[in-house]
mmCIF file of the N, C-alpha and C atoms, coordinates in Angstrom:
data_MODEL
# 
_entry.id   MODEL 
# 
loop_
_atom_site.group_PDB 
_atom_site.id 
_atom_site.type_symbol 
_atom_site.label_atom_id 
_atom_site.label_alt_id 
_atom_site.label_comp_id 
_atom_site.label_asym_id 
_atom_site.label_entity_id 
_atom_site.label_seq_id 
_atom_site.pdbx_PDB_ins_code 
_atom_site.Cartn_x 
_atom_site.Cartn_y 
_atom_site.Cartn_z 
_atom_site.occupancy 
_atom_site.B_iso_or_equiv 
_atom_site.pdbx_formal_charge 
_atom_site.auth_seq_id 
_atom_site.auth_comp_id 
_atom_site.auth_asym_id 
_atom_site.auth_atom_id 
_atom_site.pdbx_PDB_model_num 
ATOM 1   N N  . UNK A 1 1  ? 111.217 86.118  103.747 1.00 0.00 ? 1  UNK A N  1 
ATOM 2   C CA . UNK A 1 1  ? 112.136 87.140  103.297 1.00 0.00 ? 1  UNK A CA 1 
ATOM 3   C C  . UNK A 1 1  ? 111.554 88.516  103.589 1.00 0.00 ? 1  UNK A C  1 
ATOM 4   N N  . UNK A 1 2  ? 112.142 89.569  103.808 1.00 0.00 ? 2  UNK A N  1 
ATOM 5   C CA . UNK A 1 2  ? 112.074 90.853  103.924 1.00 0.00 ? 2  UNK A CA 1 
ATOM 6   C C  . UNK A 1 2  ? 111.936 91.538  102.781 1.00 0.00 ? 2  UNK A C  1 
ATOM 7   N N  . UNK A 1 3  ? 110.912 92.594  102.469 1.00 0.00 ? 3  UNK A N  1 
ATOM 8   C CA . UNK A 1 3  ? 110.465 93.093  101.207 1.00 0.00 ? 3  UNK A CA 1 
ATOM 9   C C  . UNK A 1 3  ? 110.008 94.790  101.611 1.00 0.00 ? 3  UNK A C  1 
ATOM 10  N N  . UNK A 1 4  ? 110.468 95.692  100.788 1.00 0.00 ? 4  UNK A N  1 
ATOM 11  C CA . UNK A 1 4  ? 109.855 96.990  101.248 1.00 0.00 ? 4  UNK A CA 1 
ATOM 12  C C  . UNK A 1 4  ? 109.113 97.078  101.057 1.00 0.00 ? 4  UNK A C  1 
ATOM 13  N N  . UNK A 1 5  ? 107.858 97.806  101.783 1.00 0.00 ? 5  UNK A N  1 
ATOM 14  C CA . UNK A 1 5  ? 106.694 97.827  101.505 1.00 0.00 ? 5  UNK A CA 1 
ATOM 15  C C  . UNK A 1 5  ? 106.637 98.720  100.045 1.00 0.00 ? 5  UNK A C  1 
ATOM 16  N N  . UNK A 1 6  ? 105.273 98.333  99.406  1.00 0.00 ? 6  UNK A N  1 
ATOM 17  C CA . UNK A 1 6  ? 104.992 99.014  98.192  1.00 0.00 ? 6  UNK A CA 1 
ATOM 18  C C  . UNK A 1 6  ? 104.192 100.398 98.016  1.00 0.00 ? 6  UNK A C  1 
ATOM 19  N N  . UNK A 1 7  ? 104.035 100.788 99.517  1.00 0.00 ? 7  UNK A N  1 
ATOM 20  C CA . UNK A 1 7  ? 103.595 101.888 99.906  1.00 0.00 ? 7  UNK A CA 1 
ATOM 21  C C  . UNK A 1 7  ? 104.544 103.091 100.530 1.00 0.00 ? 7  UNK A C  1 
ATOM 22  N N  . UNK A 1 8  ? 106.067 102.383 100.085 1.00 0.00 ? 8  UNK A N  1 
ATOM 23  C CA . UNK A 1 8  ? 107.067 103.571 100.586 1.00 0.00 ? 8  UNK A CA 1 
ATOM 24  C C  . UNK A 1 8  ? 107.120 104.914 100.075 1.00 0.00 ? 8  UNK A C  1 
ATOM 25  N N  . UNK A 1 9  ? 107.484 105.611 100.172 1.00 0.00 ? 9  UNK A N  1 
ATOM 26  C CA . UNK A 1 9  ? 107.912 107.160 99.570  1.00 0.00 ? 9  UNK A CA 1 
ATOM 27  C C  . UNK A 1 9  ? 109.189 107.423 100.033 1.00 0.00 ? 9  UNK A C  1 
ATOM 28  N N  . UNK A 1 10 ? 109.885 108.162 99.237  1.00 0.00 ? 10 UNK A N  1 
ATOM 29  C CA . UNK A 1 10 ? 110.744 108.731 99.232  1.00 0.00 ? 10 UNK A CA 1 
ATOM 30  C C  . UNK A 1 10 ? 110.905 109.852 100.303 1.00 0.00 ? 10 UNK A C  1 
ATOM 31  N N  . UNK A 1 11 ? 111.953 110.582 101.154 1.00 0.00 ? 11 UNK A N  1 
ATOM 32  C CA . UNK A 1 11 ? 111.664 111.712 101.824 1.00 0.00 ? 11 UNK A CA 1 
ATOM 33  C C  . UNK A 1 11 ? 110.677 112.914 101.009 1.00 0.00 ? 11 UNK A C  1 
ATOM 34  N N  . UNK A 1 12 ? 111.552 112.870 99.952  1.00 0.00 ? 12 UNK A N  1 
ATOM 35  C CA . UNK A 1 12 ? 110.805 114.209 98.992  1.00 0.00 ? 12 UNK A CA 1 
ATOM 36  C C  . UNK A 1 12 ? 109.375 114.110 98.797  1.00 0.00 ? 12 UNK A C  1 
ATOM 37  N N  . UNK A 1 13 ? 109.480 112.844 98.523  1.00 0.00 ? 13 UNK A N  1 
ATOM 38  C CA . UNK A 1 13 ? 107.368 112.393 97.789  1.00 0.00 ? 13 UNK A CA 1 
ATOM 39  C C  . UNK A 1 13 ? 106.852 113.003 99.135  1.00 0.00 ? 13 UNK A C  1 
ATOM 40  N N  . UNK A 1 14 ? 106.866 113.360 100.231 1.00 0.00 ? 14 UNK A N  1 
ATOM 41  C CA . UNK A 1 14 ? 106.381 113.166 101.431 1.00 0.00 ? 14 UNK A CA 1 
ATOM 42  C C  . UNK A 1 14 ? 105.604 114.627 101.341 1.00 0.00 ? 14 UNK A C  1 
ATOM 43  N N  . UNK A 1 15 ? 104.888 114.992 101.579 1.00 0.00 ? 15 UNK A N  1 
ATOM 44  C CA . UNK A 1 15 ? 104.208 116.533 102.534 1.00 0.00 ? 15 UNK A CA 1 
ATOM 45  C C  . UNK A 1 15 ? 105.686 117.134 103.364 1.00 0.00 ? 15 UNK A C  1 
ATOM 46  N N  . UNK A 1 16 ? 105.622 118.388 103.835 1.00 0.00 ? 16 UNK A N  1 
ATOM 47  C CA . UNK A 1 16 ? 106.705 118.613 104.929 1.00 0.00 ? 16 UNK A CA 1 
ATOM 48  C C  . UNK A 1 16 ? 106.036 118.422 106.274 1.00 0.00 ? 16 UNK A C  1 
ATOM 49  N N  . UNK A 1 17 ? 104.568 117.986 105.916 1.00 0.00 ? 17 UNK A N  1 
ATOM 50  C CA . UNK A 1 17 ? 104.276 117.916 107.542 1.00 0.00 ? 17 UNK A CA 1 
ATOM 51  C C  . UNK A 1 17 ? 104.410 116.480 107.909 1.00 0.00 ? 17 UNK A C  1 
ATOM 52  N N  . UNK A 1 18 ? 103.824 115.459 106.534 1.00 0.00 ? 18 UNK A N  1 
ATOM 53  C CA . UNK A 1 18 ? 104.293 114.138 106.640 1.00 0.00 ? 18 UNK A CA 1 
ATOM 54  C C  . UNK A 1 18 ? 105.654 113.914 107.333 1.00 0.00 ? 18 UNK A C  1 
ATOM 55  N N  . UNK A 1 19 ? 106.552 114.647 106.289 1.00 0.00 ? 19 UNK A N  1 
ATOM 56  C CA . UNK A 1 19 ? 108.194 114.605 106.581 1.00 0.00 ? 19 UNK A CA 1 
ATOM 57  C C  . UNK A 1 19 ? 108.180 114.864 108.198 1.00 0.00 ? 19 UNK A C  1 
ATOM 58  N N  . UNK A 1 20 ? 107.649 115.901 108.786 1.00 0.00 ? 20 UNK A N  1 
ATOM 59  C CA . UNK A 1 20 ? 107.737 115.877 110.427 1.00 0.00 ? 20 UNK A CA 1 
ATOM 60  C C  . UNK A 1 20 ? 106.877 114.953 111.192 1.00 0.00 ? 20 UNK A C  1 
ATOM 61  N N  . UNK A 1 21 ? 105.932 114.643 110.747 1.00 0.00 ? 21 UNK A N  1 
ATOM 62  C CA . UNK A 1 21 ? 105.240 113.556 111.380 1.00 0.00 ? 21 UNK A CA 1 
ATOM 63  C C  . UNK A 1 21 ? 106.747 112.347 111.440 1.00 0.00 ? 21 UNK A C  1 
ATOM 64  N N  . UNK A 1 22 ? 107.027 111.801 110.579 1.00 0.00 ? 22 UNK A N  1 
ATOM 65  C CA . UNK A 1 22 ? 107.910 110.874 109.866 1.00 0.00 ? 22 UNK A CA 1 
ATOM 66  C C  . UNK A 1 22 ? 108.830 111.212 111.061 1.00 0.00 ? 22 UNK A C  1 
ATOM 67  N N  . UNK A 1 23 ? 109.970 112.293 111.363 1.00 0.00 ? 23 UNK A N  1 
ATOM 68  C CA . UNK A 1 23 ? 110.506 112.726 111.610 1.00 0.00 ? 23 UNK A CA 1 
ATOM 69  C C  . UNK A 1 23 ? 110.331 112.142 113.381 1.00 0.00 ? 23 UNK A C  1 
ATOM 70  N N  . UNK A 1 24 ? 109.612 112.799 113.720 1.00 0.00 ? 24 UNK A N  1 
ATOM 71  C CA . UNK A 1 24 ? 109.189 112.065 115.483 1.00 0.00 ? 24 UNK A CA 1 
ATOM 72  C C  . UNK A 1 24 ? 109.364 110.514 115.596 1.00 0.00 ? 24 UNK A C  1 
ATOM 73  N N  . UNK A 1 25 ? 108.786 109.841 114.675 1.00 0.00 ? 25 UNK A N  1 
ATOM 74  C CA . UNK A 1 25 ? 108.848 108.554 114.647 1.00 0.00 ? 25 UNK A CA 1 
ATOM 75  C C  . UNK A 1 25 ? 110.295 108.029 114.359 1.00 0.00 ? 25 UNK A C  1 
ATOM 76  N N  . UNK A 1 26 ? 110.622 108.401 113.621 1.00 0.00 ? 26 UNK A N  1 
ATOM 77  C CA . UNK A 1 26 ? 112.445 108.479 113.672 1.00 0.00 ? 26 UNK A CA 1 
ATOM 78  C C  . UNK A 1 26 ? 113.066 108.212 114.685 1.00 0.00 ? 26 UNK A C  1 
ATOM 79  N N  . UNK A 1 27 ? 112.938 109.578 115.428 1.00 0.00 ? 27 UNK A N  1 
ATOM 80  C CA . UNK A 1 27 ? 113.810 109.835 117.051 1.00 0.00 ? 27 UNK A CA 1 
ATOM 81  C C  . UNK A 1 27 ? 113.370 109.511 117.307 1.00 0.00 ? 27 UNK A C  1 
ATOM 82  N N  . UNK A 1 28 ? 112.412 108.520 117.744 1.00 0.00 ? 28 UNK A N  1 
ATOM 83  C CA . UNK A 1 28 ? 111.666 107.546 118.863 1.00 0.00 ? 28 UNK A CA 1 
ATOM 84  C C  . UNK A 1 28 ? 112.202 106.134 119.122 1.00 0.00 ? 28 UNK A C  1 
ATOM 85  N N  . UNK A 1 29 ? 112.291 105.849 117.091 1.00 0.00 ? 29 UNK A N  1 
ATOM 86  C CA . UNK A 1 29 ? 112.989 104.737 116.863 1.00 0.00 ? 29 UNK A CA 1 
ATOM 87  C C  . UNK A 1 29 ? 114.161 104.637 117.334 1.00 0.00 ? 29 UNK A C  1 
ATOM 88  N N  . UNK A 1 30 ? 115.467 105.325 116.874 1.00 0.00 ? 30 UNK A N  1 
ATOM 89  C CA . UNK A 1 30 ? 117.033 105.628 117.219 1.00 0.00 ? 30 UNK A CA 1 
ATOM 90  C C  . UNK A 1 30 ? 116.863 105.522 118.864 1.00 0.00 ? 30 UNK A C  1 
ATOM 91  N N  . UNK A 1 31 ? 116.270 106.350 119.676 1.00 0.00 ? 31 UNK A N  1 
ATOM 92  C CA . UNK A 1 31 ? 116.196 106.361 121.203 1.00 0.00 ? 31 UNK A CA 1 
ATOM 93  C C  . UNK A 1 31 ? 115.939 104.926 121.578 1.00 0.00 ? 31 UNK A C  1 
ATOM 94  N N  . UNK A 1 32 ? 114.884 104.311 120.935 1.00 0.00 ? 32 UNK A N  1 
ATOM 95  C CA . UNK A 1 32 ? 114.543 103.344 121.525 1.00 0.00 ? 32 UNK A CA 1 
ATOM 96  C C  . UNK A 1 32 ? 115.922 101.782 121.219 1.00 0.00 ? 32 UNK A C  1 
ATOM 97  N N  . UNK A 1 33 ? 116.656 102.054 119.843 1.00 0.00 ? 33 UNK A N  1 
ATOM 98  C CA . UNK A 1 33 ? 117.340 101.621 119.619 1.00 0.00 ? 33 UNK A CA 1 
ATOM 99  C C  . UNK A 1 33 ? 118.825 101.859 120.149 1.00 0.00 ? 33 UNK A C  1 
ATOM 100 N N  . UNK A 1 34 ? 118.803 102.612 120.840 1.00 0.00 ? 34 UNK A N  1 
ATOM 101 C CA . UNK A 1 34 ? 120.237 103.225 121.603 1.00 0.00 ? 34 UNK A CA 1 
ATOM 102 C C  . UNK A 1 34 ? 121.563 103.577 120.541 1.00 0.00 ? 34 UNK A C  1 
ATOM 103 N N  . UNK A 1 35 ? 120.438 103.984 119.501 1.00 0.00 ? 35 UNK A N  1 
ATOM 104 C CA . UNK A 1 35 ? 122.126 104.827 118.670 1.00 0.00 ? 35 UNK A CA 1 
ATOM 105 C C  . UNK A 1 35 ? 122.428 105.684 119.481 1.00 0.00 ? 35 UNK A C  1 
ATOM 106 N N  . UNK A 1 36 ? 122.617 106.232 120.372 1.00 0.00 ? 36 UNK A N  1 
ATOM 107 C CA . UNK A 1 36 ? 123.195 107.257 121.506 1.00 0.00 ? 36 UNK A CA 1 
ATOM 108 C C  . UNK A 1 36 ? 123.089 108.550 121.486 1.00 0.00 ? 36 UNK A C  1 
ATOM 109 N N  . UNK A 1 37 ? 123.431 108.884 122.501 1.00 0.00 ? 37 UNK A N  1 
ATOM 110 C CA . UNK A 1 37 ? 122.828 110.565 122.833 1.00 0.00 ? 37 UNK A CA 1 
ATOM 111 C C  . UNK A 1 37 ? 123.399 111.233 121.568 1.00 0.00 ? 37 UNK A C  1 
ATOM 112 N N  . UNK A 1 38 ? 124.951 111.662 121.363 1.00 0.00 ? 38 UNK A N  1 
ATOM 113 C CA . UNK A 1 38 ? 125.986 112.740 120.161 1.00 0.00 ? 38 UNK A CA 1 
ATOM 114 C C  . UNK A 1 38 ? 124.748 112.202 119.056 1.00 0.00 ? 38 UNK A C  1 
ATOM 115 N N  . UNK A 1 39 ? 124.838 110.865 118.361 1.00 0.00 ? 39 UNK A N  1 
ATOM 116 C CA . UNK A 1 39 ? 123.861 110.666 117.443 1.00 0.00 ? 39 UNK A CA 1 
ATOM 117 C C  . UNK A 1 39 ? 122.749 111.517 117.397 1.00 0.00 ? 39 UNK A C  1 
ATOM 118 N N  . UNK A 1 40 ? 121.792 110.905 118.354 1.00 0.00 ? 40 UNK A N  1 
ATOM 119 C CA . UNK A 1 40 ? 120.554 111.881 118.514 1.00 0.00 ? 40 UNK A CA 1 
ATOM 120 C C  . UNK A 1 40 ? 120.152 112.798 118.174 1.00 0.00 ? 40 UNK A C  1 
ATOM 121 N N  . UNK A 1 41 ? 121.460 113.957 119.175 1.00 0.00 ? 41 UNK A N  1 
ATOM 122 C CA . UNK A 1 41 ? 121.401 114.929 119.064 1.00 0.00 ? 41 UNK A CA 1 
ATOM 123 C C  . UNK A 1 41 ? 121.486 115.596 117.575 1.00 0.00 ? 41 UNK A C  1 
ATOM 124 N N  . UNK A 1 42 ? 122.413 114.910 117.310 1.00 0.00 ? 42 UNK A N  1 
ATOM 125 C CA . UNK A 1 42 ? 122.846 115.239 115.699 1.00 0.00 ? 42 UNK A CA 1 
ATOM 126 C C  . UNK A 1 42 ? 121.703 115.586 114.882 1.00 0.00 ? 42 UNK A C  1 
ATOM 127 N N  . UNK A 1 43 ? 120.633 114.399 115.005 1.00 0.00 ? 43 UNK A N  1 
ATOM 128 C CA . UNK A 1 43 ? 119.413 114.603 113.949 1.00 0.00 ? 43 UNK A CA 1 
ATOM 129 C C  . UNK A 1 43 ? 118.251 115.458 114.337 1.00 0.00 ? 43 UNK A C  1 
ATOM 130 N N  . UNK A 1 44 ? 118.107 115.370 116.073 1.00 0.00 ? 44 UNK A N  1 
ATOM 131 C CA . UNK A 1 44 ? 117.718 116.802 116.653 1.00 0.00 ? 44 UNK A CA 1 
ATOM 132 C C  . UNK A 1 44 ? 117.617 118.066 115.649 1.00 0.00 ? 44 UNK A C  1 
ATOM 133 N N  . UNK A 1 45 ? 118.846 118.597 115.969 1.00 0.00 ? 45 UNK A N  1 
ATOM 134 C CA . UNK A 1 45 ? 119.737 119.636 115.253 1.00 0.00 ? 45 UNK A CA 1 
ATOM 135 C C  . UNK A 1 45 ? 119.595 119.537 113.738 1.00 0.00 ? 45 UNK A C  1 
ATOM 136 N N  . UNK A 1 46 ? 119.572 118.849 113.296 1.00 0.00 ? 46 UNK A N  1 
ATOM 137 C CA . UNK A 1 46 ? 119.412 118.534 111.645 1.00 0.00 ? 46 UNK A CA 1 
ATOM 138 C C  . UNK A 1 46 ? 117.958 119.015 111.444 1.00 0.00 ? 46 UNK A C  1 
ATOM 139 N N  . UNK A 1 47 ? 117.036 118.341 112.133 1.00 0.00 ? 47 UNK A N  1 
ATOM 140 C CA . UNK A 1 47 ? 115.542 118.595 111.845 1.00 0.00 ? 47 UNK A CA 1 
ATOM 141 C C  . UNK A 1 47 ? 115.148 120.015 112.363 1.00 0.00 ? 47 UNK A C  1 
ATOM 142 N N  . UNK A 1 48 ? 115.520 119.987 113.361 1.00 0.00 ? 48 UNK A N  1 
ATOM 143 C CA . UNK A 1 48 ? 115.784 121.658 113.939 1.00 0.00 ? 48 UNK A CA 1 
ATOM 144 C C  . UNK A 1 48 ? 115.938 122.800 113.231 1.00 0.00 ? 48 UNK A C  1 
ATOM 145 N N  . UNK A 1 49 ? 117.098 122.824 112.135 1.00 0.00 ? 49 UNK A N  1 
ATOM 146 C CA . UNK A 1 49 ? 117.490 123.285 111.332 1.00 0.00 ? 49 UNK A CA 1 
ATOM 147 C C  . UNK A 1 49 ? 116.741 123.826 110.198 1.00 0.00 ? 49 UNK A C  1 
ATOM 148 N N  . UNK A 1 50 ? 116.137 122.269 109.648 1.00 0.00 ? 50 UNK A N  1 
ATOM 149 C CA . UNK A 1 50 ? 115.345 122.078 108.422 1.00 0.00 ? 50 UNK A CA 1 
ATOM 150 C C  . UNK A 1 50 ? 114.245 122.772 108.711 1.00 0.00 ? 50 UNK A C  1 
ATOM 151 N N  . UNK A 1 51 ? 113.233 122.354 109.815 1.00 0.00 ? 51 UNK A N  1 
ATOM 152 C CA . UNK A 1 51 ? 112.089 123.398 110.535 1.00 0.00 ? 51 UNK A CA 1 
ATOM 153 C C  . UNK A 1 51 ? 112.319 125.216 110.332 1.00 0.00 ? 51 UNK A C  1 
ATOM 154 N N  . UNK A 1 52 ? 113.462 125.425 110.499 1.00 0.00 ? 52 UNK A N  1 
ATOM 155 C CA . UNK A 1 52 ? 113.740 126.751 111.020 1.00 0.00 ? 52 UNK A CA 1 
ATOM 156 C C  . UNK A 1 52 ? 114.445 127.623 109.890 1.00 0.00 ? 52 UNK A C  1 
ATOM 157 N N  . UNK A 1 53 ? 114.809 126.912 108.672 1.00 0.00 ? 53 UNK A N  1 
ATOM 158 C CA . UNK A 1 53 ? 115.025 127.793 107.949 1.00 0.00 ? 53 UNK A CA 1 
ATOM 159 C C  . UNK A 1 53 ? 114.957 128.375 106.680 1.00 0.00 ? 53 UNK A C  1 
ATOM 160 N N  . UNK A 1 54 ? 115.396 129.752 106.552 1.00 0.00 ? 54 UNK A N  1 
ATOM 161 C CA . UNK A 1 54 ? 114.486 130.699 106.340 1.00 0.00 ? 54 UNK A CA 1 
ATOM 162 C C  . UNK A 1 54 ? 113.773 130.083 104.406 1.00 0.00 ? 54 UNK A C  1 
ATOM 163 N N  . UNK A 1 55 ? 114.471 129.271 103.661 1.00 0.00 ? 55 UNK A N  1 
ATOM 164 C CA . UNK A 1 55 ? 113.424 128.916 102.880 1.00 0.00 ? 55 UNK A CA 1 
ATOM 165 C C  . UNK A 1 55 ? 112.167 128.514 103.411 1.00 0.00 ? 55 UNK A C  1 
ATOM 166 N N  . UNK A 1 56 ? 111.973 128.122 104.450 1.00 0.00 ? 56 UNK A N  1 
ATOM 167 C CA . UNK A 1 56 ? 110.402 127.503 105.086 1.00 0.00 ? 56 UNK A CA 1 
ATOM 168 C C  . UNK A 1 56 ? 109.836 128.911 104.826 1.00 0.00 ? 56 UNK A C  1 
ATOM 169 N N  . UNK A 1 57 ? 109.976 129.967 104.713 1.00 0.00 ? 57 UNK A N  1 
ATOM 170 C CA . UNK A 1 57 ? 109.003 131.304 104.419 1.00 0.00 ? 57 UNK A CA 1 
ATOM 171 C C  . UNK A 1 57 ? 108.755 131.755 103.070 1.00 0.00 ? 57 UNK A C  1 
ATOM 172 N N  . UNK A 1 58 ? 108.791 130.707 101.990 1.00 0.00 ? 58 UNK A N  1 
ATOM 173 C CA . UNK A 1 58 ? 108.998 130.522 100.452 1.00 0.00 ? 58 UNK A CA 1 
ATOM 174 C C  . UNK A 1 58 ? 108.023 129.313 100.360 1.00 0.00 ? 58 UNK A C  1 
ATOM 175 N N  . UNK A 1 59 ? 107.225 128.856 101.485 1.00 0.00 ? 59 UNK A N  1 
ATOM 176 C CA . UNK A 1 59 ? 105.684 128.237 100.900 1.00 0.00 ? 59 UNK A CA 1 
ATOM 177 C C  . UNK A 1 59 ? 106.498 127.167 100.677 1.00 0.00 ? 59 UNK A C  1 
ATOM 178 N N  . UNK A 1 60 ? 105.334 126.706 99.900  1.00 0.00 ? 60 UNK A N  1 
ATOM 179 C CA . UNK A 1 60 ? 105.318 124.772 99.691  1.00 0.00 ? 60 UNK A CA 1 
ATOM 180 C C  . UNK A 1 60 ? 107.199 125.160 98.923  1.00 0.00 ? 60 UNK A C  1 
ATOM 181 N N  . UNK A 1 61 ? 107.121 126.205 97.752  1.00 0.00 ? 61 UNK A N  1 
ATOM 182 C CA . UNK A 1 61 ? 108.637 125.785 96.844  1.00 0.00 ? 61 UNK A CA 1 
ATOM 183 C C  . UNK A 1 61 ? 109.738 124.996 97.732  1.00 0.00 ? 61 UNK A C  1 
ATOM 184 N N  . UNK A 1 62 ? 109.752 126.570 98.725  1.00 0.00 ? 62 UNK A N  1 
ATOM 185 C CA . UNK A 1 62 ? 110.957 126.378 99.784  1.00 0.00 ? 62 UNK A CA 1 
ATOM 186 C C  . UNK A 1 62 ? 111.034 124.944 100.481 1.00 0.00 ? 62 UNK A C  1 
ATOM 187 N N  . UNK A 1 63 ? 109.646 124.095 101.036 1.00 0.00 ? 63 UNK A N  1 
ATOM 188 C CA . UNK A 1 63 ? 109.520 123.048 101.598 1.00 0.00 ? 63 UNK A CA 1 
ATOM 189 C C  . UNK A 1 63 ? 110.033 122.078 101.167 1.00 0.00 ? 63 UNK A C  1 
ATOM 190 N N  . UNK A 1 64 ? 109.571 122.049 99.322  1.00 0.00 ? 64 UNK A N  1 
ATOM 191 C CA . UNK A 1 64 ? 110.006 121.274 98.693  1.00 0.00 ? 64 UNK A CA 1 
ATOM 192 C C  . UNK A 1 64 ? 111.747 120.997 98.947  1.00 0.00 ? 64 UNK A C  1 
ATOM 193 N N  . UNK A 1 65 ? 112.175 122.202 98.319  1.00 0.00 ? 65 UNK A N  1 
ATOM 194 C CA . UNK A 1 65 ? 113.588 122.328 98.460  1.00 0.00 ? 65 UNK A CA 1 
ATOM 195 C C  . UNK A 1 65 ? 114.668 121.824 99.377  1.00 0.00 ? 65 UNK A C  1 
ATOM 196 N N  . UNK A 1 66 ? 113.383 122.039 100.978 1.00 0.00 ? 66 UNK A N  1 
ATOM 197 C CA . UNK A 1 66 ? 114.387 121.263 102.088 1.00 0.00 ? 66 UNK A CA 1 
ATOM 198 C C  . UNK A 1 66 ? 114.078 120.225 102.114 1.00 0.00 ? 66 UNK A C  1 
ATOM 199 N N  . UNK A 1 67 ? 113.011 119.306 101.718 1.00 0.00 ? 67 UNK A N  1 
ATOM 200 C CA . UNK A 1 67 ? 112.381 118.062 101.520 1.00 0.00 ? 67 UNK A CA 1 
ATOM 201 C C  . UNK A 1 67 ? 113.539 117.277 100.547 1.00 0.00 ? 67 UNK A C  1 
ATOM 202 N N  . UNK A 1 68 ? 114.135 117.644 99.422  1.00 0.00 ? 68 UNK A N  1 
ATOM 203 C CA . UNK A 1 68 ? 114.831 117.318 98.341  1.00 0.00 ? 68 UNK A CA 1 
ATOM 204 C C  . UNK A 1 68 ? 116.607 117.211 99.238  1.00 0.00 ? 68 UNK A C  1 
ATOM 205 N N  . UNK A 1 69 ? 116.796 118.316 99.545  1.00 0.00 ? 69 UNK A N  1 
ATOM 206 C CA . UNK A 1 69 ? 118.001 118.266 100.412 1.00 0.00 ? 69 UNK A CA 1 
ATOM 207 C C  . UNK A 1 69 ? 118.493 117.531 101.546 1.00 0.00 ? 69 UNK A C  1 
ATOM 208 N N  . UNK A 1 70 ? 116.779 117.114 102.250 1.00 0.00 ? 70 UNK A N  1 
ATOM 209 C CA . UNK A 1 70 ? 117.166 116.046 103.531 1.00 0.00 ? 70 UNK A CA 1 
ATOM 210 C C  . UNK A 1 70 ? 116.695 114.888 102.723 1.00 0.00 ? 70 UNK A C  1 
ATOM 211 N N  . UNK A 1 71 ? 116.443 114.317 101.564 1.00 0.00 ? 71 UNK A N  1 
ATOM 212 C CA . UNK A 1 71 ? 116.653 113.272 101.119 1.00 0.00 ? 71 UNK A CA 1 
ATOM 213 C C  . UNK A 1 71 ? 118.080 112.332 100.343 1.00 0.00 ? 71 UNK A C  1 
ATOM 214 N N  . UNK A 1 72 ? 118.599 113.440 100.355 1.00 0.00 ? 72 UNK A N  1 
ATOM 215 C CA . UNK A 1 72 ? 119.817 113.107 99.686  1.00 0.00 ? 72 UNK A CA 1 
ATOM 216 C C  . UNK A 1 72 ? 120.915 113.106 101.089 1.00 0.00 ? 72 UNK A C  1 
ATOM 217 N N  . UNK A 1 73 ? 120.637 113.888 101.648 1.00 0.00 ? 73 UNK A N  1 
ATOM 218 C CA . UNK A 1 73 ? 121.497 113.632 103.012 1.00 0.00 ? 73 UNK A CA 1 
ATOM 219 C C  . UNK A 1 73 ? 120.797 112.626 103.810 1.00 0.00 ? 73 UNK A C  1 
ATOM 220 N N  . UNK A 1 74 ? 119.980 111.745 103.583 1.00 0.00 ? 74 UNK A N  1 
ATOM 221 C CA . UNK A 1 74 ? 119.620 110.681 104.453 1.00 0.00 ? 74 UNK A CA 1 
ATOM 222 C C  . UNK A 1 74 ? 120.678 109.381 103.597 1.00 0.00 ? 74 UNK A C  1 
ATOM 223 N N  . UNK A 1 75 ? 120.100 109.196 102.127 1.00 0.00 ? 75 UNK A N  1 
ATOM 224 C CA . UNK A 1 75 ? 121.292 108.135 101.531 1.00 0.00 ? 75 UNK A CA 1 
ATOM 225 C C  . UNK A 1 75 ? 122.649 108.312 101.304 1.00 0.00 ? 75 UNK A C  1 
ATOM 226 N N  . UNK A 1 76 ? 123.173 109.769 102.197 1.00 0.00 ? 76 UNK A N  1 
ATOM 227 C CA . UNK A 1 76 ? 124.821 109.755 102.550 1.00 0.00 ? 76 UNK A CA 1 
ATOM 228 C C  . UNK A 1 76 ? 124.800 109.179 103.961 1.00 0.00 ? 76 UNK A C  1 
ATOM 229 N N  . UNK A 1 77 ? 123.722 109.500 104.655 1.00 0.00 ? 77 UNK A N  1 
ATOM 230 C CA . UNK A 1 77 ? 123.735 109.261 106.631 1.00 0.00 ? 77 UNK A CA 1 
ATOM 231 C C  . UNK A 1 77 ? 123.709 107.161 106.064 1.00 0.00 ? 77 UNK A C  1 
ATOM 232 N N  . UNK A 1 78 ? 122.598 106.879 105.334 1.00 0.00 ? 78 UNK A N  1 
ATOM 233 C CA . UNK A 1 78 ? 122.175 105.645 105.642 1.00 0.00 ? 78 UNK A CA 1 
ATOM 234 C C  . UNK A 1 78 ? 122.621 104.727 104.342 1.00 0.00 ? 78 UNK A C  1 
ATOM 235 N N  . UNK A 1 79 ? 122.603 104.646 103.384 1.00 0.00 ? 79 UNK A N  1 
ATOM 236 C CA . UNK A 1 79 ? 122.970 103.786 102.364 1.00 0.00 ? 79 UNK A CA 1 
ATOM 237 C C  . UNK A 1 79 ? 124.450 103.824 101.770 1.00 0.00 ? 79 UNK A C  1 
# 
């Protein structure tokens, strides 16, 4: 049987650099899995986003904040 590991985290529990580490491995996965280019791109652009804005200049708070926000938009994308 299939079991989640007991070493998961949540997006949020994560570092924001974890979260981008995490993040590469992602789009590597999807590419390699052929959810398709529009897809892709989509989360491209999403992470793109998250990287670039302007709370990221509000320190760890701000990080947190986008850390909390792309977790809840992952269990609308995925669950």
């Amino acid at each position: 049987s299939l079991a989640a590991s007991k070493n998961v985290k949540l997006d949020h529990q994560l570092t924001y650099n974890e979260f981008m580490y995490a993040k590469n491995l992602f789009l590597t996965a999807i590419d390699n899995a052929k959810w398709g280019d529009d897809t892709i791109d989509s989360f491209n652009w999403f992470f793109h986003n998250l990287d670039n804005h302007p709370m990221r200049e509000e320190g760890g708070r701000g990080e947190r904040a986008l850390l909390l926000y792309a977790s809840r938009a992952r269990v609308d994308w995925h669950d």
